[in-house]
N, C-alpha and C positions, 0 to 999 in steps of 0.2 A: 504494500500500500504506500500513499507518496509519504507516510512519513517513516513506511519499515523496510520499504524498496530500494531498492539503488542503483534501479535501471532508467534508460531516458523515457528516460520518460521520455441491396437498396429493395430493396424489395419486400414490402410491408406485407403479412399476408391479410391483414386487415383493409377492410374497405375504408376505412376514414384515417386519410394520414395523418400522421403526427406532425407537427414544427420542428423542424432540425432546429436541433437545439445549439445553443450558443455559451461562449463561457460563465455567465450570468446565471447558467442553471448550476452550477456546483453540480452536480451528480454529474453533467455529461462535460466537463471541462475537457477542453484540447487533452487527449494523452499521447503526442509523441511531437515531436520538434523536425523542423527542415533542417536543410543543413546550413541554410541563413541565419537558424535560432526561432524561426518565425514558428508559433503554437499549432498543429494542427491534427486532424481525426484519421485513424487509421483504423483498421479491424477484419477479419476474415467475410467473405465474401463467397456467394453460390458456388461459382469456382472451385473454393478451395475446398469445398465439403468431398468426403469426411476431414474435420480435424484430428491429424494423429494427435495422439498424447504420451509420450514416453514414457511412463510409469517408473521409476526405479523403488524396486525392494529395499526398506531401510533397514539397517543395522540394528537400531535399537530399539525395541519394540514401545507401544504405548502403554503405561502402565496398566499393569492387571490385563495385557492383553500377551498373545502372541506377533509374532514377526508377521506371520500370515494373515491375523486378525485386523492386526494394523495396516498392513498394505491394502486387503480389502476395502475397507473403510475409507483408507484416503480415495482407492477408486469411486466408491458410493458418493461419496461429497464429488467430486467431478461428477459426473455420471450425472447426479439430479438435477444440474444445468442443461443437459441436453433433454432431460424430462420434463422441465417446464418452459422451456422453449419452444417445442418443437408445435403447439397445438396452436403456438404464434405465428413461427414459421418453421414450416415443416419440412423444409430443406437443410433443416441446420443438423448435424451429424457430428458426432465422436467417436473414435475410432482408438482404444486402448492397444497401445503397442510396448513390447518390451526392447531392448539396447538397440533404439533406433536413436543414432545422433542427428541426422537428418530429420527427426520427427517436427513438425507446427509445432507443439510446447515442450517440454521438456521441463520433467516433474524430479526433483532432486532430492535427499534426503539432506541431510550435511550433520555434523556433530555438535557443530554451532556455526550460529552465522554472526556476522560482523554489527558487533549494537548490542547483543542480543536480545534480538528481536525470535521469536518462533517460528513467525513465517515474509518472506516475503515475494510480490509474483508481480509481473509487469509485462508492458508487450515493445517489441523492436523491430526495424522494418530495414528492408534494403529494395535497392531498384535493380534487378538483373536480366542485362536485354530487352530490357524498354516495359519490366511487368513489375509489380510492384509485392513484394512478400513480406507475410507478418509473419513476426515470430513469438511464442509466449515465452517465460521462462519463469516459473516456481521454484523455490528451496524453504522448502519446512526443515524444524529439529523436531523431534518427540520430547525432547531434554533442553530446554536453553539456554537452561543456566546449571550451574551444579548442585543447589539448593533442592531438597526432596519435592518442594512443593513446586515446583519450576516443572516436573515429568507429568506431561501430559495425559489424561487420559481418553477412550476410545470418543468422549464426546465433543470436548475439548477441541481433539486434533481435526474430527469430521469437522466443526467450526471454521476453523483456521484454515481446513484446505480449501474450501466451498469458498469465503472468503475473498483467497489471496487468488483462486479462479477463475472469480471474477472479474479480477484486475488482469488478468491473461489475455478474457476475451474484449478487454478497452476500456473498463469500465474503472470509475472513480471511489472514491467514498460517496453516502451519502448520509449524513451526517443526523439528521432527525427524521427517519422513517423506516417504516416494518419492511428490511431488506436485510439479506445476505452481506451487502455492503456496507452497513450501519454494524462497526465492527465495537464490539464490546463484551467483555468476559461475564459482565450480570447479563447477558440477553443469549447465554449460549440455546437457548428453544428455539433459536432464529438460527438453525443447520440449514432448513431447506429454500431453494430460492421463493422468492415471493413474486405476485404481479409488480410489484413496483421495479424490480428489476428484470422480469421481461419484456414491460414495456419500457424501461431505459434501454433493453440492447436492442432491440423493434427501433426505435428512436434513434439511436445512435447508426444502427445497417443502414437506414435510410439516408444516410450522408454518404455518396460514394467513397469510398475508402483513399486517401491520401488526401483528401482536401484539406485545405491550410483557412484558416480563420479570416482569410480578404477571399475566401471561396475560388480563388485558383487551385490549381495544382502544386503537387511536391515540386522543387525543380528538378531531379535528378528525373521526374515522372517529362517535363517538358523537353527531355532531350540537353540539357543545359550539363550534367554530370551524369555517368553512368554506374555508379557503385559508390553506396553512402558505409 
């Protein structure tokens, strides 16, 4: 998320569009930058369905759980993202893959990460051959700190992946509403995505992918650079 991340940060199936939203809505803020600096929306697209997701089996299990239990579950927390998407738009797919480097996101375990922070997930993008590709990348701990109360457990961690998931597929905080993305340790009942966050990504796909906040293009997308 932008404050546990560290990365840089169209087709509705509904009949009545939404307003591409703009940075003023805090939920759907610019999440990735040109290579000018300039703010703008990127995100997976018809195209690119199914999204791989790289799964990696963590080390250390969640507590009170197994290795297996726990890998499960982080998949379940993904997984419920493409279950309540899909009755929005029903072209939207996930595809669990294992040691694929190559995969759309790529879901990491780590021992600790940098801050410690539990989780953090963000999306990056490059221009190759004139097309334009997103990338996710997640790294959860199970353990973040060395403190007993710091090891996660099975509820806990489904939370955090669902989450930091979210910010995979482009999405922000939002800060005061019943979402997936309204990130807080008293609200862990709030595992499964909610409308407010299906219709944030409905909203969000509706802005073709690269557009920059003056509604051009990337430049690397106008032929200007070819690999960001």
């Amino acid at each position: 998320s932008a404050s546990e991340e560290a990365v840089p940060t169209r087709e509705p199936a509904h009949e009545t569009p939404l307003r591409a939203p703009r940075a003023e809505d805090g939920f759907l803020m610019p999440n990735a930058e040109d290579v000018d600096g300039t703010p703008a929306y990127v995100h997976y697209a018809r195209e690119d369905m199914p999204i791989r997701v790289n799964v990696q089996l963590p080390k250390l299990a969640a507590r009170y759980a197994s290795r297996e239990q726990t890998d499960a579950r982080v998949i379940g927390a993904i997984q419920s993202w493409e279950k309540a998407i899909k009755p929005a738009l029903p072209w939207f797919r996930l595809e669990i893959v294992r040691d694929d480097r190559d995969a759309d996101i790529q879901v990491e375990w780590r021992r600790r990460i940098t801050g410690g922070a539990a989780g953090r997930g963000g999306v990056t993008w490059q221009v190759v051959d004139g097309h334009l590709r997103v990338r996710g990348e997640l790294t959860y701990a199970t353990k973040p700190c060395l403190a007993i109360e710091c090891h996660l457990d099975l509820a806990q961690l489904e939370f955090l992946v669902a989450h930091e998931f979210g910010h995979t597929l482009g999405l922000g905080h939002c800060l005061d509403c019943d979402s997936a993305m309204n990130y807080s340790w008293e609200t862990v009942e709030r595992v499964f995505v909610t409308d407010t966050d299906v219709q944030t990504i409905r909203a969000l796909y509706e802005i073709p992918s690269g557009t920059r906040v003056d509604d051009t293009q990337l430049i690397p997308l106008r032929g200007e650079a070819s690999v960001r």
